[in-house]
C-alpha positions in Angstrom: 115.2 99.5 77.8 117.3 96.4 78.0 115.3 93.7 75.4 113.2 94.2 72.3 109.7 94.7 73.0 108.9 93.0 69.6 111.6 89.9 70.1 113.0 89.9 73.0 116.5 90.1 72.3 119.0 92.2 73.8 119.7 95.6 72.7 123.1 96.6 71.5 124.1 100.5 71.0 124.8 101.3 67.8 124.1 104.7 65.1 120.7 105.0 64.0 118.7 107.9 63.0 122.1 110.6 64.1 122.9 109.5 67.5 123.7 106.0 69.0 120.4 104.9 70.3 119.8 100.6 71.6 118.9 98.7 68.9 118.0 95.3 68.3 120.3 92.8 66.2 117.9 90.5 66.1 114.8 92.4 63.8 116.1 96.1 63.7 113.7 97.7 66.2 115.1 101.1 67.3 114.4 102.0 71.1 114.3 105.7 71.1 114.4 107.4 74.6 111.8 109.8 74.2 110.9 112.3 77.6 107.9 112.0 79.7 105.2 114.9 80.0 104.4 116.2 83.4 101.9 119.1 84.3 101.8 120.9 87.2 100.1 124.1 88.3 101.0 127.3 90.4 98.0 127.8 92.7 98.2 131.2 94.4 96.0 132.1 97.4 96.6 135.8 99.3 99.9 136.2 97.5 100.7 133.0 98.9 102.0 129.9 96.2 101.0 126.0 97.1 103.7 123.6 97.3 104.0 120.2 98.5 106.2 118.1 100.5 106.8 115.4 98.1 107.0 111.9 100.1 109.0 110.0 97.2 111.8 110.1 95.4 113.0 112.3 93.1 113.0 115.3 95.9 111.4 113.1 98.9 111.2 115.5 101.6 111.4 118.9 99.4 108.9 121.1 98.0 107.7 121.5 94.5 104.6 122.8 93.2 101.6 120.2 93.0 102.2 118.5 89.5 102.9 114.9 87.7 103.0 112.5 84.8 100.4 112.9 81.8 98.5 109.7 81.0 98.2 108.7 77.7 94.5 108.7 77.5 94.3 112.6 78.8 94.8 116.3 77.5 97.3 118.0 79.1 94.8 120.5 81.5 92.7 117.2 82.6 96.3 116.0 83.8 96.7 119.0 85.6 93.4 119.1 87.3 93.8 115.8 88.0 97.4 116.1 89.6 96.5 119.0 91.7 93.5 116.9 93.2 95.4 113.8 93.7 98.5 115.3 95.9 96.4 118.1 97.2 92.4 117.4 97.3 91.9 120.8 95.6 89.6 121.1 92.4 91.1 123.3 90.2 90.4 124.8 86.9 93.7 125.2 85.1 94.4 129.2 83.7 97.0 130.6 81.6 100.2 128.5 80.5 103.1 129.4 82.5 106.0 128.0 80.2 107.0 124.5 78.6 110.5 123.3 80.7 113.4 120.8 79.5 116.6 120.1 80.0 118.4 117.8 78.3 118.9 114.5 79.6 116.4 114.9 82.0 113.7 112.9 80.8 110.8 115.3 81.6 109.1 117.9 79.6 106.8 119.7 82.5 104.2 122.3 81.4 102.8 124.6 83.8 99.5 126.5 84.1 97.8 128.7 86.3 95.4 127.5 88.4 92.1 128.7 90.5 90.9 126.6 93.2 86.8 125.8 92.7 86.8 123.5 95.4 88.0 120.6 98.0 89.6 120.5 101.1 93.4 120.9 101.2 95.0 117.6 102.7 97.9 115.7 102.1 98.1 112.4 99.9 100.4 109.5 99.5 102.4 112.2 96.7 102.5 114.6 99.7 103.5 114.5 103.2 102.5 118.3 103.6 100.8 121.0 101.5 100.9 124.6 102.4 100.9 127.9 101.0 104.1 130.0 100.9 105.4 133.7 100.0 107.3 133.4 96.7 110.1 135.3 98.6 110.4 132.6 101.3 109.5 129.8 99.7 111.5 126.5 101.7 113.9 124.4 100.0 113.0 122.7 96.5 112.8 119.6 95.1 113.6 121.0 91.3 115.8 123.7 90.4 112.7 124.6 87.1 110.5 125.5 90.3 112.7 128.5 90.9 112.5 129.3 87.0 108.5 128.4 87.0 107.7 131.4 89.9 109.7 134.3 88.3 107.8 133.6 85.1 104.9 133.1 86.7 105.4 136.4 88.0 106.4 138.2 85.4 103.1 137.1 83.9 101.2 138.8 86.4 99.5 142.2 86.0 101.4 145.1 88.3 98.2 145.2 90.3 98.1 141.6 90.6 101.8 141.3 92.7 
């Protein structure tokens, strides 16, 4: 954020609240740069885990699992339900939480469910320039280096029968 959203005027860095955060000079407004919430889902079919070729940047032309920004007006598993549809054309209905992953600096906190496909046709989207399932041993280069994190817990979650 460059200007005050309640002035107008330029922001300056300077201490507030413990860290040096913009702030305006003008009326005091504080511009804190708080992360972004994503939800995705791991969708597994025959052993198999659905990724897509994301078609824009960050990670154009890698994989990641089918996820994306929260709106404001939504919970977080009608975010996922609706991510999954819009890069994949899948209905889903989200399972089990995954994990919650950060890093810092990175802007993004990206929660992760399990998911069971109720319907649709997979096809690919204006997110995705392919969708396919892939063994979790073989899976193609990533867009993210959480995906990596994401599968092992994902299965270490599972049931001995289930791997």
């Amino acid at each position: 954020m460059t200007f005050c959203p309640q002035c107008a005027s330029a922001l300056v860095e300077r201490a507030a609240y413990g860290r040096v955060r913009p702030v305006c000079p003008r009326c005091g407004y504080v511009a804190f740069h708080d992360p972004k919430v994503a939800v995705g889902a791991v969708i597994e079919h025959e052993g198999k885990i659905l990724l897509t070729l994301r078609a824009h940047d960050p990670g154009r032309g890698q994989w990641g699992l089918p996820a994306g920004y929260m709106e404001w007006d939504e919970d977080v598993l009608s975010a996922g339900v609706r991510e999954v549809y819009e890069e994949t054309g899948l209905v889903v209905r989200m399972g089990v939480l995954v994990g919650v992953y950060s890093a810092p600096a990175r802007g993004v906190v990206l929660i992760i469910y399990t998911a069971q496909i109720v319907s649709g046709q997979l096809r690919v989207s204006a997110e995705s320039e392919a969708v396919e399932f892939f063994a979790p041993e073989a899976l193609p280069q990533l867009a993210f280096s959480n995906t990596v994190d994401v599968i092992a817990d994902w299965q270490a979650g599972r049931a001995p029968e289930e791997r």
